[in-house]
C-alpha positions in Angstrom: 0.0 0.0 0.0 1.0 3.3 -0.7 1.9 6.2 2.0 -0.3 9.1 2.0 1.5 12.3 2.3 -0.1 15.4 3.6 1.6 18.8 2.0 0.9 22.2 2.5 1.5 24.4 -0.7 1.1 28.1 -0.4 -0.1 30.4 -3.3 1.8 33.9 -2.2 0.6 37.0 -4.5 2.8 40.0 -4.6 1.6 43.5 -4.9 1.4 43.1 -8.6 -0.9 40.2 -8.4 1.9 37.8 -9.7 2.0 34.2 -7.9 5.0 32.8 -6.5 6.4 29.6 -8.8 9.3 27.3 -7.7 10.9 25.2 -9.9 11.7 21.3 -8.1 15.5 20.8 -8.6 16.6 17.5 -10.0 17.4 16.2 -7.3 14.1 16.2 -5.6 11.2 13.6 -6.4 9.0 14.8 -9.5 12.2 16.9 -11.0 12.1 20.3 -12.9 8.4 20.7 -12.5 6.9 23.8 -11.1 5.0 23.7 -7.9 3.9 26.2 -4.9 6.6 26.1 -2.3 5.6 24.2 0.9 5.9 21.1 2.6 5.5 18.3 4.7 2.4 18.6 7.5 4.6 17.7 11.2 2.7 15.9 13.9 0.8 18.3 16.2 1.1 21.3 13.2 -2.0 23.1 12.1 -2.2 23.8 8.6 -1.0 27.3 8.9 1.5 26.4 10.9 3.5 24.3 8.8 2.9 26.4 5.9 4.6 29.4 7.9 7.6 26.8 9.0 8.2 25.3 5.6 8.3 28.9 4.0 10.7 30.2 6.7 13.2 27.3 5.9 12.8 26.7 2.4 13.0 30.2 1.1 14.1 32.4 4.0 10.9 34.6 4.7 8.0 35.1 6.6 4.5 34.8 5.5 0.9 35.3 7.3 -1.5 32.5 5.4 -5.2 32.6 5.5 -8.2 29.9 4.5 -7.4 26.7 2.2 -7.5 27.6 -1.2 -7.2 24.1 -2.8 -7.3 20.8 -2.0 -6.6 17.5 -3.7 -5.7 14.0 -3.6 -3.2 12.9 -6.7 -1.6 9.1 -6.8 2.0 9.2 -8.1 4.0 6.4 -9.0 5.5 6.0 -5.6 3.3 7.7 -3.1 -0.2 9.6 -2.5 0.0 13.1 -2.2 -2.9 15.0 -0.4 -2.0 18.6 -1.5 -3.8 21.4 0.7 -3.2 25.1 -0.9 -3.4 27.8 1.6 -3.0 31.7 0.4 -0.3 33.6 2.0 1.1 37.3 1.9 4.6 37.9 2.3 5.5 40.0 5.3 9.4 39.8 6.1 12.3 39.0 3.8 12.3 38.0 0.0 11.8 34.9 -1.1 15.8 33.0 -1.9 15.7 29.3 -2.8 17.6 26.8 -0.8 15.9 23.5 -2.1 14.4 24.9 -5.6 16.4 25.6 -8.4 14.8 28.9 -9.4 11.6 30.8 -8.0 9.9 33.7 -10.4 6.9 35.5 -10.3 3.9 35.2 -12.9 0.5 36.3 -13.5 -2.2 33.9 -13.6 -3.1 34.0 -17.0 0.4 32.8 -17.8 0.4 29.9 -15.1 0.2 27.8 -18.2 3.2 28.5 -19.6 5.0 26.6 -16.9 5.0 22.4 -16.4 3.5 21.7 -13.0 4.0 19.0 -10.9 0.6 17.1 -11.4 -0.8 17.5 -7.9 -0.2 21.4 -8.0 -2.8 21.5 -11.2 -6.5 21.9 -9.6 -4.7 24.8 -7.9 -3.1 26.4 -10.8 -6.8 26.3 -12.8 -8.4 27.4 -10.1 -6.5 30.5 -10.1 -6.4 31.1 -13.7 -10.1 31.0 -13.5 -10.5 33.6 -10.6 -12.0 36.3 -11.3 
């Protein structure tokens, strides 16, 4: 049986209502495929919580987060992924990768350009189709 993995993914809009990307690095599972930065849920974490953890190690800021945005169950090869997307304003430092090979901004209607990771998707059309 596969594990099931709970992840918290957060969806950070700047002041120009652009959307935070990272790209995987090759080294990571699912390679070079785009995906909004997050992380593994700890035992005892709220939602929030570990959002604001994983954000503070992975890219060196500080971010409030509000409600769940998304949320989504996709099967890969090797595990089960149960992606929760959370919204999240920046409010100390600027995003710097440590485990991503590159970060950039974009604005929803050109979320499409990138490759995803597949579990990210529902939450990339669901914010192209915001209004």
């Amino acid at each position: 049986m596969k594990k099931t993995v709970k992840v918290v993914a957060a969806i950070i809009e700047n002041d120009h209502n652009e959307i935070l990307c990272a790209l995987r690095s090759p080294e990571m599972a699912i390679p070079n495929t785009w995906e909004f930065p997050g992380g593994k849920v700890e035992d005892g974490e709220s939602l929030n919580e570990a959002l604001e953890r994983e954000i503070n190690e992975e890219l060196s800021c500080s971010i409030d987060t509000f409600d769940v945005f998304d949320e989504n169950v996709h099967e890969y090869d090797a595990f089960i992924i149960q992606l929760i997307a959370i919204k999240g304003k920046l409010i100390e430092g600027q995003p710097t990768p440590s485990e991503h090979s590159s970060l950039i901004w974009l604005k929803r209607e050109n979320l499409h350009s990138l490759v995803w990771a597949p579990a990210d998707i529902p939450a990339v059309e669901q914010l192209v189709n915001e209004v």
